[in-house]
N, C-alpha and C positions, 0 to 999 in steps of 0.2 A: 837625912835630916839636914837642912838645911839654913846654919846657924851664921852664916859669914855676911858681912855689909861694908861696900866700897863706900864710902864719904868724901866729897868734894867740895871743897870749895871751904873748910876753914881755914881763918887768918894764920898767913904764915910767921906769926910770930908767936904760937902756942907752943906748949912745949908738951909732950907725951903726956907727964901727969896732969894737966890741966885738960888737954881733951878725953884721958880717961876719965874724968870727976865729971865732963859735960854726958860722955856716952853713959857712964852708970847713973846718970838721970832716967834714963830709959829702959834700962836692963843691965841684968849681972854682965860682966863684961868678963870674957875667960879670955880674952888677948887681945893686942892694940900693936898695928904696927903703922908708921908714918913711911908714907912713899916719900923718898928721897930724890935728886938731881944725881943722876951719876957721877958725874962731873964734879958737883961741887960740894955734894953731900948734904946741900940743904932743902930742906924741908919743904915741899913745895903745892901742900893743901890739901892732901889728900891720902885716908889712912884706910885702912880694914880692918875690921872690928871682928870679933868671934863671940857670942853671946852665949849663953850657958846653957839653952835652951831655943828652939824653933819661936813659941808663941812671946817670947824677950824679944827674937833677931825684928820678929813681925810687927809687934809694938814698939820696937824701937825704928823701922823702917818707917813706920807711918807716921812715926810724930817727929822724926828729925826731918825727914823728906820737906823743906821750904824753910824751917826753920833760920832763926834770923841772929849771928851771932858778931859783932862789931861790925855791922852794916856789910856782912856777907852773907849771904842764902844759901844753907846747904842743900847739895844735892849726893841724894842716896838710890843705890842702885843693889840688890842681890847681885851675890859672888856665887859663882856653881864651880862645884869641884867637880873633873874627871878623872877617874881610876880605870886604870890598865886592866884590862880584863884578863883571864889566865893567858899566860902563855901556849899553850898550846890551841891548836884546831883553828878554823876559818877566822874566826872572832878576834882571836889577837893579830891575826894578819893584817884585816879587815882597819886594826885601832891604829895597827901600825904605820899604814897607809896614810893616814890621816892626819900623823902627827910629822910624819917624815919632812925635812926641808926637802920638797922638789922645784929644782927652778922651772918657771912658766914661760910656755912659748909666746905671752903677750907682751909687746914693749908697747908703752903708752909713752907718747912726746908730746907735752904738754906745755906751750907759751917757752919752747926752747928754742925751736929755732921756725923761720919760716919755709914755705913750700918752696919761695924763690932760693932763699941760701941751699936749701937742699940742692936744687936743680942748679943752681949755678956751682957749686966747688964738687971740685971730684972724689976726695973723701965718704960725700956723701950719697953717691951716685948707686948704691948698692941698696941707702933706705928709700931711696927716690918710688922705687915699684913698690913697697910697700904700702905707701901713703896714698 
């Protein structure tokens, strides 16, 4: 069941109880959290809601989706949760895989440096054949 909704794009000057009284226009709300700036801890437009109910999360997806609040346009997206599956046998292996940090053997250089600085300093004479 699938009751969660990302929301974007309200004014960052709202304050948690103010945008829960806008989302319980749309459905029971059983939690509200505001995405934060790590950094600076403020509030930066965008919260995730948990509604009480699948066909609440659903009506409230379709009628905030454009929605228009101090000359911002929300936009709403479903949230999917993944759960671990047992631990044992193929299957948690398989999930394990998947979530693991493994670094990638692709380097992408992108508007860093040119083909020429490559070929000209010797530092970079090792990514030269790669390019």
């Amino acid at each position: 069941m699938n009751t969660k909704l990302q929301v974007n794009n309200f004014p960052e000057t709202h304050t948690k109880e103010e945008i829960r009284k806008i989302c319980g226009v749309f459905g029971n709300v059983k939690s509200i959290d505001l995405i934060k700036d790590t950094l600076t801890g403020q509030f930066k437009g965008s919260i995730h809601v948990e509604y009480t109910s699948e066909i609440e999360a659903k009506r409230a997806h379709s009628s905030m989706m454009g929605f228009k609040i101090d000359e911002n346009v929300l936009f709403v997206k479903k949230l999917t949760t993944i759960t671990a599956p047992n631990q044992g046998g193929m299957e948690g292996e398989m999930f394990k895989a998947l979530i693991e940090d493994k670094p990638t053997e692709c380097l992408m250089i992108k508007n860093i440096v040119s083909l020429e600085e490559i070929e000209s300093r010797i530092d970079y004479k090792e990514l030269e054949f790669d390019v």
